[in-house]
C-alpha positions in Angstrom: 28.3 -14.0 -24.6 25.9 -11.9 -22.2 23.7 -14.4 -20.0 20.3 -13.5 -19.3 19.3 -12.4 -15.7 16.8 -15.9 -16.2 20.0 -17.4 -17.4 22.2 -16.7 -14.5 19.8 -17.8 -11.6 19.2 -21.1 -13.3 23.1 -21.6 -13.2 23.5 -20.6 -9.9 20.9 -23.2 -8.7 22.0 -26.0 -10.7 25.6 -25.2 -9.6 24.7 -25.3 -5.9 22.4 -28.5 -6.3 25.3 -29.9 -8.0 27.7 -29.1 -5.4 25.3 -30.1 -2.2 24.8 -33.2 -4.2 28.9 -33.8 -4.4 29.3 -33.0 -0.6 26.9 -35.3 0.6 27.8 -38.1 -1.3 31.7 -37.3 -0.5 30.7 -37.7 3.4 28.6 -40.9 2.7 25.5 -39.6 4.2 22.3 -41.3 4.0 19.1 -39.4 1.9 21.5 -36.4 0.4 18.5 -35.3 -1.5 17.6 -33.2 1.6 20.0 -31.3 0.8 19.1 -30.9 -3.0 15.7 -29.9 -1.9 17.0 -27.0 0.6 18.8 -25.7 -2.6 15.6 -26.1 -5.0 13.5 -24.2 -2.2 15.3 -21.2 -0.6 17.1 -19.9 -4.0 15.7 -16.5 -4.3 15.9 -13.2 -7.0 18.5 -11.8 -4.1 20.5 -12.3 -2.1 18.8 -10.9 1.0 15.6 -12.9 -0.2 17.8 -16.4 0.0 19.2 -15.7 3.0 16.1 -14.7 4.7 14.3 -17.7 3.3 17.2 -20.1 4.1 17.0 -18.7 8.0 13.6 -19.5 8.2 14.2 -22.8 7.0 17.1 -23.8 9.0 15.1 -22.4 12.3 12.2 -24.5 11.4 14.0 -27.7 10.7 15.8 -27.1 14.1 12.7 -26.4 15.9 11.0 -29.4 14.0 13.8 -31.8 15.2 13.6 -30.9 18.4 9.6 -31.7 18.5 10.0 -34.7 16.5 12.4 -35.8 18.9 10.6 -35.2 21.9 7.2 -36.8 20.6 9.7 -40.2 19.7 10.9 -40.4 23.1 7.5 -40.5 25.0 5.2 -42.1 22.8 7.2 -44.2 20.2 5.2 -47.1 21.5 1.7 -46.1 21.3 0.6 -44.9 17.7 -2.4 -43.4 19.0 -0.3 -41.1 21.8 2.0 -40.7 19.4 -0.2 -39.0 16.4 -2.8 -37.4 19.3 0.2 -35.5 20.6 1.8 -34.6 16.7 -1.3 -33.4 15.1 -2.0 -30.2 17.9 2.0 -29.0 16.9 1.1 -29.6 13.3 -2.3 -27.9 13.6 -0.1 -24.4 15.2 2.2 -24.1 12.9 -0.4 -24.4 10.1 -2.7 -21.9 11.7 0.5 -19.3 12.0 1.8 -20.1 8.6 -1.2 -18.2 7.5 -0.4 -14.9 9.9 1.5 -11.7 8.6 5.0 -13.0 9.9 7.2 -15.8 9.5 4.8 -17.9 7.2 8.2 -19.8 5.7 9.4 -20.5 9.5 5.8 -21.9 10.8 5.4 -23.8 7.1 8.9 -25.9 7.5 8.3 -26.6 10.8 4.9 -28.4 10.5 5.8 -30.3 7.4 9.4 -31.3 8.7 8.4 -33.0 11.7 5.8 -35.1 9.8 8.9 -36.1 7.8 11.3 -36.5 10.7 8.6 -38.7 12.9 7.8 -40.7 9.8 10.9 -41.5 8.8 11.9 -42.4 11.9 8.9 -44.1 13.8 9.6 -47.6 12.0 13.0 -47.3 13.5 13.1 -45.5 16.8 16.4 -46.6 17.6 18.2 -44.0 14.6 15.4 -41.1 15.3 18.4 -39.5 16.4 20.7 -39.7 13.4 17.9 -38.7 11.1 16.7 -35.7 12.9 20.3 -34.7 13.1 20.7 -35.8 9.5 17.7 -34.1 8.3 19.1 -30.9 10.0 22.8 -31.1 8.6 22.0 -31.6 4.8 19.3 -28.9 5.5 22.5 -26.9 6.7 24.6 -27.7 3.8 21.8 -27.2 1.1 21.6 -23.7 2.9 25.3 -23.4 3.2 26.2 -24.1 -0.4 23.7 -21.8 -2.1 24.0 -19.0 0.1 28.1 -19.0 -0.7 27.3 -19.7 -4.2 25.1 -16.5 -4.4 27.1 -14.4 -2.7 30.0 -15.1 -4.8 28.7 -15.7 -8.1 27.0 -12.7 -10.0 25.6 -11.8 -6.7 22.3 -9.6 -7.0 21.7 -7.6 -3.7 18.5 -6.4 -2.2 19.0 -2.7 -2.2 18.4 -1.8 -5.8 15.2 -3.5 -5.9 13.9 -2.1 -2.9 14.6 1.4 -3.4 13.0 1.0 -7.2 10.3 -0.3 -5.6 10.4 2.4 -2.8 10.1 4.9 -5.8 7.2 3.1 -7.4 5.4 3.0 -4.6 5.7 7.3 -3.8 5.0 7.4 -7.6 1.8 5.7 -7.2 0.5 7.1 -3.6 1.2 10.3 -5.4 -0.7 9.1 -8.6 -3.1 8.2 -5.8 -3.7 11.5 -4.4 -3.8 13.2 -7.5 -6.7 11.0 -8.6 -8.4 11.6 -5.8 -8.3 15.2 -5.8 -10.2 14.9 -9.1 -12.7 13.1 -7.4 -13.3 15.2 -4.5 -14.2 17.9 -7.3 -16.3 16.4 -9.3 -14.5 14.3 -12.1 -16.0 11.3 -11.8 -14.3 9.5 -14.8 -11.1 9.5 -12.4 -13.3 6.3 -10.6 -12.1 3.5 -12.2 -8.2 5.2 -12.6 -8.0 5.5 -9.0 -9.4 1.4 -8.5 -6.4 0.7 -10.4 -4.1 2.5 -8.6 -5.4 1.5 -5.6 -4.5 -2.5 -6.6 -1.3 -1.2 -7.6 -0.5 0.1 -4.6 -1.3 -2.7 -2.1 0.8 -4.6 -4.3 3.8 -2.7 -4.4 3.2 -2.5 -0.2 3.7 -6.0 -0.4 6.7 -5.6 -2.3 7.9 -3.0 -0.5 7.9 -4.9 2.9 9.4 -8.2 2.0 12.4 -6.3 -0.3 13.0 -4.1 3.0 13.8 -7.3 5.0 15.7 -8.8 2.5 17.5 -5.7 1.9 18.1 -5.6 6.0 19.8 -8.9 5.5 22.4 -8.2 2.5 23.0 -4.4 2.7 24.9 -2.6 5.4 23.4 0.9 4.0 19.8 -0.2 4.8 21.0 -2.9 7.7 22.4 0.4 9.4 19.2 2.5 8.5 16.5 -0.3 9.6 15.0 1.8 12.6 14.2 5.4 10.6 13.0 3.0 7.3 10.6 0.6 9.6 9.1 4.7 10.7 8.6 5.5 6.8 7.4 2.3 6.2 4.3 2.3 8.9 4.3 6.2 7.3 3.3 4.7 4.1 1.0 2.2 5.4 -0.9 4.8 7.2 -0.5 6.9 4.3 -2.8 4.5 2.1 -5.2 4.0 4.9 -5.8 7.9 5.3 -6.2 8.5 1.5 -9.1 5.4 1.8 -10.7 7.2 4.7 -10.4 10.7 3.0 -11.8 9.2 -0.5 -14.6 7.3 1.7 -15.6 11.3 2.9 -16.5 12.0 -1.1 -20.1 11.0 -1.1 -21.7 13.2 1.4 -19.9 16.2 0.2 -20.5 16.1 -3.8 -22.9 19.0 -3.6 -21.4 21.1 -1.6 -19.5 24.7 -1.7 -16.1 23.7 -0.7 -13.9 26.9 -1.6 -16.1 28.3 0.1 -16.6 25.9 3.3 -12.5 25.6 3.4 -11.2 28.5 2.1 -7.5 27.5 2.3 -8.5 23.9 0.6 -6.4 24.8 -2.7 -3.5 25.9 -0.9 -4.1 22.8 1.4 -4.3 20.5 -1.7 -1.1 21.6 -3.2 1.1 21.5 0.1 0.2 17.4 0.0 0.5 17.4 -4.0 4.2 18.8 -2.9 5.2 16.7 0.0 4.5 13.0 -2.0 6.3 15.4 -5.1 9.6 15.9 -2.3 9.1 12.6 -1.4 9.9 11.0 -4.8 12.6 13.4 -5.0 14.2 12.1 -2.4 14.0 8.4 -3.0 15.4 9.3 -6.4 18.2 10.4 -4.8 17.6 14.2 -5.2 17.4 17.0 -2.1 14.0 18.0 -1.4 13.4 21.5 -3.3 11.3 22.9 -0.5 10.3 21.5 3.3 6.7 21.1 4.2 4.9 24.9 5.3 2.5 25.2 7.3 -1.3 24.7 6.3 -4.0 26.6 7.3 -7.5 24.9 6.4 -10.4 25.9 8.8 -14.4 25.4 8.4 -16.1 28.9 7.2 -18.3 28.6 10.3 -20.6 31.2 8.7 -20.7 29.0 5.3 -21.2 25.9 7.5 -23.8 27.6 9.7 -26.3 27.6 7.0 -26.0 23.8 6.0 -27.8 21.3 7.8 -26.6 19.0 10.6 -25.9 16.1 8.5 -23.8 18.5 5.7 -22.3 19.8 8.6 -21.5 16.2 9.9 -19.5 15.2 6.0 -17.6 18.3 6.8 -16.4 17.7 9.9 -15.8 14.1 9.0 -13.9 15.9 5.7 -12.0 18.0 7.5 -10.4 15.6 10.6 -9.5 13.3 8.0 -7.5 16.2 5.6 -5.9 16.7 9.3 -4.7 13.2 9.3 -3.1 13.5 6.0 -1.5 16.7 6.5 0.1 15.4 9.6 1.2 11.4 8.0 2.5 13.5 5.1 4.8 15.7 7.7 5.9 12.5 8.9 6.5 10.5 6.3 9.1 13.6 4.6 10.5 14.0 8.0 11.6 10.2 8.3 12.8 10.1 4.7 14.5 12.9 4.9 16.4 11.9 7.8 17.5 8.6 5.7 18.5 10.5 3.2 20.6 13.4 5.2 18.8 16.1 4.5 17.2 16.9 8.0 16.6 15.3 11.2 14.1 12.2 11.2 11.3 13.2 14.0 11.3 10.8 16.9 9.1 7.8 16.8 6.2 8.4 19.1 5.6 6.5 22.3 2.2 5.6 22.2 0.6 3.4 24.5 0.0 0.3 23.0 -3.3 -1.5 24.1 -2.5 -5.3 25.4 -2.5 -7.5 22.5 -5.3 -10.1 22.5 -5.9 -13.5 20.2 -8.5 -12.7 17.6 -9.5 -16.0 16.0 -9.4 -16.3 12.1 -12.4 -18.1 10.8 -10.5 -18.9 7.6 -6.8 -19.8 8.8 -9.0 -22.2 11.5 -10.9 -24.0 8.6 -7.6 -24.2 6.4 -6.3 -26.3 9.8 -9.1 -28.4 9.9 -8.9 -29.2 6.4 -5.4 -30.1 6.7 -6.0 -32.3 9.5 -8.1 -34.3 7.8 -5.5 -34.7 5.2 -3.0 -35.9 7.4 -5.3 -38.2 9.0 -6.5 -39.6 6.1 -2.6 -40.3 5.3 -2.2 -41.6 8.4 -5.0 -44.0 8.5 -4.4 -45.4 5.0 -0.7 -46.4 6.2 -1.7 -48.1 9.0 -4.7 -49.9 8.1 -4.3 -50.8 4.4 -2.0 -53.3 3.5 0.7 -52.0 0.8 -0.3 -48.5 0.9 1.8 -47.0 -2.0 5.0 -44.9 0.0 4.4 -46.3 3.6 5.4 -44.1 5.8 6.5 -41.6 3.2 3.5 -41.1 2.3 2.0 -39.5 5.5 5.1 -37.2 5.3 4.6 -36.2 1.4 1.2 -36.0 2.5 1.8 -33.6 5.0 4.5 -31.5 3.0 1.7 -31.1 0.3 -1.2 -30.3 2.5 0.7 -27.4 4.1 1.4 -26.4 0.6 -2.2 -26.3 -0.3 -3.8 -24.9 2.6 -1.2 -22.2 2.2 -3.2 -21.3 -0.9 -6.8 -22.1 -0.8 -7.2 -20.3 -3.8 -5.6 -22.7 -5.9 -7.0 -25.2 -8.0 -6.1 -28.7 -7.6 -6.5 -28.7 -11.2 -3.7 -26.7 -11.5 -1.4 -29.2 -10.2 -2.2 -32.0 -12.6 0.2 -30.9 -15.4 3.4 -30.3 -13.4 3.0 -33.5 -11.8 2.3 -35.5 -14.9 5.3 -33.8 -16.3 7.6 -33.9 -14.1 7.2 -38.0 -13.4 7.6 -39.1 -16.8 10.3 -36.5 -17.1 12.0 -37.6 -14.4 11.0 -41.4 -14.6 12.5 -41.9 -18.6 16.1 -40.3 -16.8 15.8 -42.8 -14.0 15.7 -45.6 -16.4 17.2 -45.0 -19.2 20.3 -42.5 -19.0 21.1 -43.0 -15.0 21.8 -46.7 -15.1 24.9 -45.5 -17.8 26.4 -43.3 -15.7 29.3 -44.4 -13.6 31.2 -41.8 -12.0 30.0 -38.2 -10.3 31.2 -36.4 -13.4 28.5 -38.0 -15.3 25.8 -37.9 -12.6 27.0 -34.2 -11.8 26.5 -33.0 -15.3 23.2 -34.7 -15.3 22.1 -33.0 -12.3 23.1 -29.8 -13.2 21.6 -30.0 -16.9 18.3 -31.4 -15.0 18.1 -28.5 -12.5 19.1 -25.7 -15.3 16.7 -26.7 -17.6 13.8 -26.5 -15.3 14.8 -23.4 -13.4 15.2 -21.8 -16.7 12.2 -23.3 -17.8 10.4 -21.9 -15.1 11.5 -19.0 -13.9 8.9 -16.6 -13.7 6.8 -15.8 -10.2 4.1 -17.3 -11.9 5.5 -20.7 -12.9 7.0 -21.3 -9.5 4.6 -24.2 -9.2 5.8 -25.9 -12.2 9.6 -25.1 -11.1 8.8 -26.7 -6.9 7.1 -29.7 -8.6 9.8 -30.6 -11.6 12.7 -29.9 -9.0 10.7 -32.5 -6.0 9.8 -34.9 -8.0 13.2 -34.5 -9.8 15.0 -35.6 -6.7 12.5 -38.0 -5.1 12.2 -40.1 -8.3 16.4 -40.1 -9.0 17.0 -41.3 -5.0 20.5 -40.5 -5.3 22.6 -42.1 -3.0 26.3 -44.3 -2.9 24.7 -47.6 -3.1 22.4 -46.7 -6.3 20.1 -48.9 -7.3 17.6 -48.9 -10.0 14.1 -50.4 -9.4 11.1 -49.8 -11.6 8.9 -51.1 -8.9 10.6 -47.9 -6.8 9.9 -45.7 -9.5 5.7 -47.0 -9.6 5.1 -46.7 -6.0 5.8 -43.0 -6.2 4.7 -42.6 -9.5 1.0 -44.7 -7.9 1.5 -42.5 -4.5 0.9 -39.4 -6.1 -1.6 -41.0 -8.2 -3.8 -41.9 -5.1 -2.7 -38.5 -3.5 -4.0 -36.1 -5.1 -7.4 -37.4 -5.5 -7.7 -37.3 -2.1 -6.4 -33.7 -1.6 -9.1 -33.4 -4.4 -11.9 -34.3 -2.0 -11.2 -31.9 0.8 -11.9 -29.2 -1.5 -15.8 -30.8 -1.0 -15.6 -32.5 2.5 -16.0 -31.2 5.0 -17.3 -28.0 3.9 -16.8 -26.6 0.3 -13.9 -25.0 -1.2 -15.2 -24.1 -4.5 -14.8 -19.7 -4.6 -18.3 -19.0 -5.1 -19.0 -21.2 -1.9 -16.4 -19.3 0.0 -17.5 -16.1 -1.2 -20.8 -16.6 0.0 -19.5 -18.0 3.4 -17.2 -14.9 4.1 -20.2 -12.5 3.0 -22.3 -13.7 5.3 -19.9 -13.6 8.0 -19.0 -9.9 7.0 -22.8 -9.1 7.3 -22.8 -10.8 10.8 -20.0 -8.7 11.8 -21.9 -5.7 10.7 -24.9 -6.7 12.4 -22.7 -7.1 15.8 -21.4 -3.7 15.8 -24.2 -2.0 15.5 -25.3 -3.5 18.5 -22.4 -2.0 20.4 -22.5 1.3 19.2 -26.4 1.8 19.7 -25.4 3.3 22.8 -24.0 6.4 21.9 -24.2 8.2 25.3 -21.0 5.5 26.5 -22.9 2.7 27.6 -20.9 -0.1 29.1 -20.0 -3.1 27.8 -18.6 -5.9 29.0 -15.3 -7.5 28.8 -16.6 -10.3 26.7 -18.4 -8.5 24.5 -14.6 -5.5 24.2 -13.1 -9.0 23.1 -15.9 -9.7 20.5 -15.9 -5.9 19.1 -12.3 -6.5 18.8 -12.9 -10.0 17.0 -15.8 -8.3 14.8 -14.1 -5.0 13.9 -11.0 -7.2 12.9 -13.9 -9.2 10.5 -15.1 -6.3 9.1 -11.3 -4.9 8.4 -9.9 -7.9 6.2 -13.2 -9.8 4.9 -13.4 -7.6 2.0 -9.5 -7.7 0.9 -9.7 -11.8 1.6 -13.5 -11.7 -1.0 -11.3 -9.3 -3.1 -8.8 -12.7 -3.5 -11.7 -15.3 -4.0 -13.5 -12.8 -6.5 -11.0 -13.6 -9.9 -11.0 -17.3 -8.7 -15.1 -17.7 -9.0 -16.4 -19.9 -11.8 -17.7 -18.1 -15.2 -20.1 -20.6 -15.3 -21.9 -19.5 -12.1 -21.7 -15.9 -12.8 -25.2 -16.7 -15.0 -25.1 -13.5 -16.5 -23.1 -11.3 -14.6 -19.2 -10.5 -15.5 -16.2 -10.6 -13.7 -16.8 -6.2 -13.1 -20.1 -6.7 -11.4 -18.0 -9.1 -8.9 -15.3 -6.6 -8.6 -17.6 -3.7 -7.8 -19.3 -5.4 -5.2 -15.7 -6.3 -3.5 -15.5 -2.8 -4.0 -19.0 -1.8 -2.2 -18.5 -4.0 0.4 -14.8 -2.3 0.9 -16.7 0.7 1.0 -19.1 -0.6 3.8 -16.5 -1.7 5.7 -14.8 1.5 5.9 -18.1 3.3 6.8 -18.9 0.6 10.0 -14.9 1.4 10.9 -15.8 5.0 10.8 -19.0 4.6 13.2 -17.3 2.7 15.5 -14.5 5.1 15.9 -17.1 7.8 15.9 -19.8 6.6 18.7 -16.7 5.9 21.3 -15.9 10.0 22.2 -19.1 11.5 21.8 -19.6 14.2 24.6 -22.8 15.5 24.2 -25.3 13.3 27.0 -28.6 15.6 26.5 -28.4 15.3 22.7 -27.6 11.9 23.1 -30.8 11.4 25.5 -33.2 13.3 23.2 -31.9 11.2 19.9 -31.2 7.9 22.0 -34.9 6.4 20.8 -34.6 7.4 16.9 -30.8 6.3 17.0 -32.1 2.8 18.6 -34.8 2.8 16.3 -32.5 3.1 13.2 -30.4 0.6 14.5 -32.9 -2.1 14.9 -34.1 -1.3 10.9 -30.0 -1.7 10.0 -29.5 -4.7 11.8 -32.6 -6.1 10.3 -31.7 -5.1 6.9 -27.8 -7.2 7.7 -29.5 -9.9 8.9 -31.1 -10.7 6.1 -28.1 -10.1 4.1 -26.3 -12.5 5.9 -29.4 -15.2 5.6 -29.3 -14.3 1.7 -27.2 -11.7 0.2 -30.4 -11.7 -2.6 -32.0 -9.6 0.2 -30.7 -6.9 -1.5 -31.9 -6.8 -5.1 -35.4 -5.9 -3.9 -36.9 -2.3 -4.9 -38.5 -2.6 -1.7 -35.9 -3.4 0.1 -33.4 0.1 -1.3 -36.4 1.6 -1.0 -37.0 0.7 3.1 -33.4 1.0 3.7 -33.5 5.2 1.6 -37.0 5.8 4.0 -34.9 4.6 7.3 -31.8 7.3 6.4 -34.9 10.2 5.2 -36.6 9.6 8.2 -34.1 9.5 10.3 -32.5 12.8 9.0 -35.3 14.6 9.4 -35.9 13.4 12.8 -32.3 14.5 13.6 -32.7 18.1 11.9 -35.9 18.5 14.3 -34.3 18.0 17.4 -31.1 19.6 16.7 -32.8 22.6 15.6 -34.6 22.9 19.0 -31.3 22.3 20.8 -28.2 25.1 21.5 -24.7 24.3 19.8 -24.0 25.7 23.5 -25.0 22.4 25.0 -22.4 20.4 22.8 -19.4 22.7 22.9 -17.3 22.8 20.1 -15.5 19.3 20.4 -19.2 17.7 21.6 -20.5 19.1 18.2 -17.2 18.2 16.4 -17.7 14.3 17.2 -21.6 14.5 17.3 -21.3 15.2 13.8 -18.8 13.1 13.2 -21.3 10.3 14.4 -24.4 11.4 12.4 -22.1 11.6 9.2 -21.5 8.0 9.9 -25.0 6.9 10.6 -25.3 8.3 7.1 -22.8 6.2 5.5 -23.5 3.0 6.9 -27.0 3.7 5.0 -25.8 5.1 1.9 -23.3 2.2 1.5 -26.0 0.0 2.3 -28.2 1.4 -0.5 -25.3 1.4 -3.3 -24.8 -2.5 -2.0 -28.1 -3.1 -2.9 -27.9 -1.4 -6.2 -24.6 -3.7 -7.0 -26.3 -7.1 -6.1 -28.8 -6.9 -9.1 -26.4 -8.6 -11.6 -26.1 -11.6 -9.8 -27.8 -14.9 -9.8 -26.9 -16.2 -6.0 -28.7 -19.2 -6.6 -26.1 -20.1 -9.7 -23.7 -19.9 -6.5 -25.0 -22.4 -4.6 -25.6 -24.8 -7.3 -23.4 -27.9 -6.8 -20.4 -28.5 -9.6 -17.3 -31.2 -9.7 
């Protein structure tokens, strides 16, 4: 009989939970659950993924042991200490959880020292054994599954990540080739390359979380990790350089550009060939032809005859189409070093500027709402009599809340079902068939026909909440241990704990502050627009004004706001209520992600821009226009950040289209009077540059406005339960 690949995982987890489960019962240890839940929650699609995830999960419960420990020792007498000194360790590790690395490490930590403390407050005198319990059945849940996979039909990293790897050049090539058509006029390729585009950050994900996993169970890659970490920043820049280059599109629609660029076909093909090679190679093929040498100039004679701002979209054009050419060199060059069939290139040194902390608005408020869940726990247990779960119920508590505020986006709705399920599930074989079962064989047949059937039940990515809630409440519910005993007053208390749980991670989704999507939206829009509104304060100085130190540390902070608030509205958008769309559809939403993407990338552009200009007369003669459209553009974002209705207004499109006219023409004046001669050709290289992006910021300005007429913003604000 051939197994399914569904089939097989569900064995192997029910095979390891079963063996973790005889182990710990065969040493007498107290809670062996633990273990059963360190099986349930690091088995993986591979064997790199489980191993990685079980690392990060050992580390954390070690680290969490440690704290737990410490916080025992100096304050197990004083439950105010006690919690006052818990909650700020808590609070870290749920504000990193929500960072780019190590979210597993930073999530088990928080939620395991809750447990650990919890568990061991009432009883000071054994914190000891059950940190070091909680850490040894972590251990052997680890142990056991990790053998178990690496023994039994064993699936390794490195197939999925170099399928994966070829996707991924398939699409960026895909990408390209979309975008071509767009840079020449085919606009029905718009809404192509917006798929694409989503396919591709998703498949960066992927390719990035297969790559470590593939590290940790594959000696080929292991042995490669420097030369693929090179190709994998290649790609990332790769994607960012296409989105700059496709952002250029707009201000050159009209224009010549065979003429402008004569050597923009043969330029255009070279790429088309490099991401071609490039898919060769990760299909295991040698490269037909090395990248040649391109040679795309600006027909200064063409150019000459353009205005200043045409001549401003082709400079921007052309620096970008120099960035490409050059990620593309690199990204063959590594590749083709993993591969054998040339030299890699040597990583650059560059000189990296001091990190700093940037705040996150977002990963702050998910802390504070998981503070108040925990205090909430924690104040119920001590101050109301037969609180359902004691002690256990702060931890759960915990556990969940870390869960949740791991993934605001979720609906607490969606948790009803799985929970419901799984306790009556798990409650009728507590009752009913475990009190018949008298030796392991019986309860080890039980457990592993309990764990197959909801891994198997549940097995795809997403379902996982279904599988993590059948498999917890699974083992919670059964308490297996030597000295079983069956109590339905055990099984109601957890049944009623949950009960009077999730209501009340139900209200922090209204208190403090709202977590409905359409509440969040608005919240992150108008921080966007404030972001905006900063940056143009700091780059109304042209001519290199200085700043500040504080206000280097808020451009960073506001830059980084401008950067990620349209990919974090692009996650809230799908989540938003039909009902308070009021007439507008899902698209309209989606576009406007898209227009404020768009925005985002022109105030990147302009900040870039304004830092290198050269040219201090021009900058003097255009300093009180520049100022002057500044003051109108900050205006027209602080309203939008007041009201993002600012923006369906004729008047206001209208104002904002007289403001770029104006100052265009203003521009073309004094330009004309001046001599190239005074800028150089570099000073007249990043002049335009800046001028093309005082453009943009207006023109994406005036296409937001166009996109905000479809929707009713006071349908957003209107309360719902």
């Amino acid at each position: 009989m051939i197994l399914s690949r569904k089939a097989k995982e569900a064995i192997k987890t029910a095979l390891a939970m079963t063996i973790a489960y005889g182990i710990a019962l065969s040493m007498d240890w107290d809670r062996p659950y633990w273990a059963g839940f360190a099986v349930a929650f690091v088995s993986q699609a591979t064997v790199g993924l489980s191993v990685n995830r079980a690392a990060l999960r050992m580390l954390g419960t070690v680290l969490a042991a440690i704290v737990a420990l410490s916080l025992i020792a100096g304050f197990a007498q004083d439950r105010w200490l006690f919690i006052l000194f818990m909650l700020p360790f808590v609070c870290f590790c749920c504000y990193m959880m929500g960072g780019p690395k190590y979210q597993y490490f930073w999530q088990v930590s928080g939620f395991v020292v809750i447990i650990v403390c919890f568990d061991s407050g009432p009883d000071p005198v054994n914190a000891f054994d059950t940190a070091v319990l909680r850490v040894q059945e972590t251990g052997l849940g680890i142990l056991v599954y990790s053998l178990v996979a690496l023994f039994i039909w064993p699936v390794h990293s490195r197939s999925q990540f170099e399928t994966v790897a070829r996707d991924l050049a398939a699409t960026q090539h895909q990408l390209f080739a979309a975008y071509r058509s767009l840079m020449s006029g085919e606009e029905g390729k718009a809404k192509e390359a917006l798929q694409i585009r989503a396919q591709q950050a998703q498949q960066q994900a992927r390719f990035g979380q297969l790559l470590n996993a593939a590290i940790s169970d594959s000696y080929e890659v292991r042995e490669l990790q420097q030369p693929w970490r090179q190709y994998q920043g290649s790609v990332q820049k790769l994607a960012t350089v296409m989105e700059r280059w496709h952002d250029s599109f707009a201000e050159i629609r009209t224009m010549d550009l065979t003429r402008l660029l004569p050597g923009l076909p043969a330029y255009l093909d070279e790429i088309d060939n490099r991401l071609e090679q490039i898919g060769l190679m990760l299909a295991g093929e040698a490269p037909q032809r090395r990248p040649g040498p391109v040679e795309l100039t600006i027909d200064n004679k063409v150019a000459g005859i353009l205005s200043h701002f045409d001549r401003a979209a082709i400079a921007v054009l052309y620096r970008r189409m120099q960035a490409l050419e050059e990620i593309t060199r690199v990204a063959f060059g590594a590749l083709s070093g993993i591969r054998g069939y040339g030299q890699a290139p040597p990583i650059a040194e560059s000189a990296r500027p001091r990190p700093r902390f940037l705040p996150d608005p977002d990963r702050l408020a998910c802390v504070a709402r998981f503070l108040i869940i925990v205090l909430a726990a924690y104040l119920a247990f001590i101050y109301v009599e037969g609180w359902p779960g004691g002690p256990g119920f702060v931890g759960m508590a915990g556990a969940l809340g870390m869960a949740l505020v791991n993934a605001p986006q979720l609906p607490i709705s969606k948790i009803y079902a799985p929970v419901t399920v799984s306790a009556l599930s798990a409650g009728v074989l507590y009752i009913f068939v475990m009190p018949q079962l008298a030796t392991f064989l019986g309860l080890g047949a039980l457990i592993f026909a309990v764990t197959f059937v909801i891994c198997y039940s549940f097995a795809e990515p997403q379902q996982m909440l279904g599988r993590a809630f059948g498999l917890a409440l699974f083992v919670v519910i059964a308490s297996i241990s030597n000295d079983q005993t069956y109590n339905f007053l055990s099984l109601a208390t957890t049944v009623m704990m949950f009960a009077v749980m999730i209501p009340m991670l139900a209200l922090t989704v209204y208190f403090p502050i709202s977590w409905r999507p359409e509440r969040v939206f608005l919240r992150q829009l108008g921080r966007f627009f404030r972001s905006c509104d900063f940056l143009i304060s700091i780059v109304d100085r042209p001519g290199g004004g200085s700043i500040s130190r504080r206000d280097r540390w808020r451009k960073a902070f506001h830059l980084q706001e401008v950067a990620t608030l349209p990919n974090k509205l692009g996650t809230w958008a799908p989540r938003i209520d039909p009902a308070a769309l009021a007439g507008a559809t899902p698209e309209d939403v989606r576009n406007l992600v898209a227009g404020l993407g768009e925005l985002s990338l022109r105030m990147q552009a302009m900040v870039e821009a304004s830092e290198p200009v050269k040219s201090e007369a021009l900058v003097q003669a255009l300093e009180g226009d520049m100022r002057s459209w500044s003051a109108s553009v900050q205006g027209a974002f602080q309203h939008l950040s007041d009201n993002p209705a600012a923006a369906t207004a004729i008047t206001f499109r209208s104002r904002l289209t007289e403001i770029m006219d104006g100052l265009e023409q203003r521009i073309e004046d004094v330009l004309d009077r001046s001599s190239e001669n005074q800028m150089g050709p570099v000073g007249a290289e990043t002049f335009y540059s800046l001028l093309g992006a005082y453009r943009g910021v207006s023109e994406a300005l005036v296409s937001y406005a166009g996109l905000t007429e479809r929707i009713n913003w006071d349908a957003w604000r209107e309360e719902r339960f």
